[in-house]
C-alpha positions in Angstrom: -10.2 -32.8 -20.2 -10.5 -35.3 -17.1 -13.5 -37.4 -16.9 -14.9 -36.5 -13.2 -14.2 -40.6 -12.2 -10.6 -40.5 -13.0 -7.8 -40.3 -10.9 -7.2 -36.8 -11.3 -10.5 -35.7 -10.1 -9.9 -33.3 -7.5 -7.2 -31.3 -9.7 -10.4 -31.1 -11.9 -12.3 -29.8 -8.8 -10.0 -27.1 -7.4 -9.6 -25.4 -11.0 -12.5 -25.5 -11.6 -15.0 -22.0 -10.3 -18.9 -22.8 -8.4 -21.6 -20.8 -10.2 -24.7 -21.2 -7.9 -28.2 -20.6 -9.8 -31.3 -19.4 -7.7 -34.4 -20.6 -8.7 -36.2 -17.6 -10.2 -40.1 -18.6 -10.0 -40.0 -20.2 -6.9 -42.1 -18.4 -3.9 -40.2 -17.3 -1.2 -41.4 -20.3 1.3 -40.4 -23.0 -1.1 -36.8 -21.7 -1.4 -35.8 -22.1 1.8 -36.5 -26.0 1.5 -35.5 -26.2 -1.9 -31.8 -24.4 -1.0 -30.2 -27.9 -1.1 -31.4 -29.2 -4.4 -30.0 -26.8 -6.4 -27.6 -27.7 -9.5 -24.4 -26.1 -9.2 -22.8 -25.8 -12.3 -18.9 -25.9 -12.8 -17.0 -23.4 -15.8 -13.3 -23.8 -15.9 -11.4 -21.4 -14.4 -8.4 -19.1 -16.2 -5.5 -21.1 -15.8 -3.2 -18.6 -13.7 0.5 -18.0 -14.6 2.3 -18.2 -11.9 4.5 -15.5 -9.7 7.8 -15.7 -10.8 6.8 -15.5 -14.5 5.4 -11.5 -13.4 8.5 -10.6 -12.1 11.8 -9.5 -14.3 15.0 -11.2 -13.7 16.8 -10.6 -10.7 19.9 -9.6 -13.2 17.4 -6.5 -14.2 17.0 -5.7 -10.7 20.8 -5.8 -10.0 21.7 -3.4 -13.4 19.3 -0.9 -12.4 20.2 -0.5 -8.7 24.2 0.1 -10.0 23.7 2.1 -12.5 20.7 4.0 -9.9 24.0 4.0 -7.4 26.8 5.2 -10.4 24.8 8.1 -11.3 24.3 9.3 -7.5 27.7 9.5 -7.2 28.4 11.7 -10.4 25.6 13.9 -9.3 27.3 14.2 -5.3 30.6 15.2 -7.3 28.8 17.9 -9.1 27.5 19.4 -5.6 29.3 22.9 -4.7 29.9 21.8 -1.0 29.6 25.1 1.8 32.9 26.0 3.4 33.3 25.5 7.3 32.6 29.0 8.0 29.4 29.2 5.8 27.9 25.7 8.0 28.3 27.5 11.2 26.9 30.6 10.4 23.8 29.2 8.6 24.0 27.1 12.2 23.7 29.9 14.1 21.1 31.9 12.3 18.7 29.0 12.5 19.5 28.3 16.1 18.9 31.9 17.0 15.4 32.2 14.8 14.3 29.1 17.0 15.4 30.8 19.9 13.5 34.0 18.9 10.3 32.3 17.5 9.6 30.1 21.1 9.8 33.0 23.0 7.3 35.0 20.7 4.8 31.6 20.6 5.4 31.5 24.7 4.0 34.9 25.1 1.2 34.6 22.5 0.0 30.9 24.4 0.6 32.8 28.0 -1.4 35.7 26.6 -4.5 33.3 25.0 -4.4 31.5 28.2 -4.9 34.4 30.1 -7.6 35.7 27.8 -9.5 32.5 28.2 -9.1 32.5 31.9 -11.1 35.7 32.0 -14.0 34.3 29.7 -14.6 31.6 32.0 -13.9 33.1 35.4 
């Protein structure tokens, strides 16, 4: 450990954590005065690993994002694929349920509106 005069005193400092201690039998008026001449006590903190030691390699990262990319492709070449003819009919039969369901929600807000209009007039 590094004596606190040494040259590598404020590596010492910044690892190590502040544990403040209240004094417990002092009244209340005397600790306002008596804030500054508390001891502060110092425990070494955990040394920390750092970031790049949490990560895997970037090789690991690499292998999984091919073979992530291989695989999707076998699976797309497994997909039964709709004809032309199927796409535009599906097409149309969503396009004309659209169609159908904003005219019905039209009426039924025009109606609701008219209903509250009579409430309040």
């Amino acid at each position: 450990m590094l004596s606190p005069s040494g040259p590598g005193e404020q590596e010492c400092e910044t690892r190590m954590k502040k544990n403040k201690s209240k004094a417990k039998t002092a009244p209340k008026e005397a600790a306002t005065t008596a804030g500054r001449g508390q001891v502060v006590k110092l425990k070494p903190s955990k040394p920390r690993a750092p970031l790049s030691s949490k990560l895997p390699p970037v090789k690991q990262y690499w292998a999984a994002t091919k073979q992530f990319l291989v695989e999707a492709v076998q699976e797309m070449k497994k997909v039964t694929w709709p004809t032309r003819k199927e796409t535009l009919g599906a097409t149309g039969v969503v396009l004309i349920l659209v169609v159908i369901i904003s005219i019905f929600l039209g009426f039924v807000d025009f109606g609701l509106s008219r209903l509250v209009r009579q409430f309040i007039h």
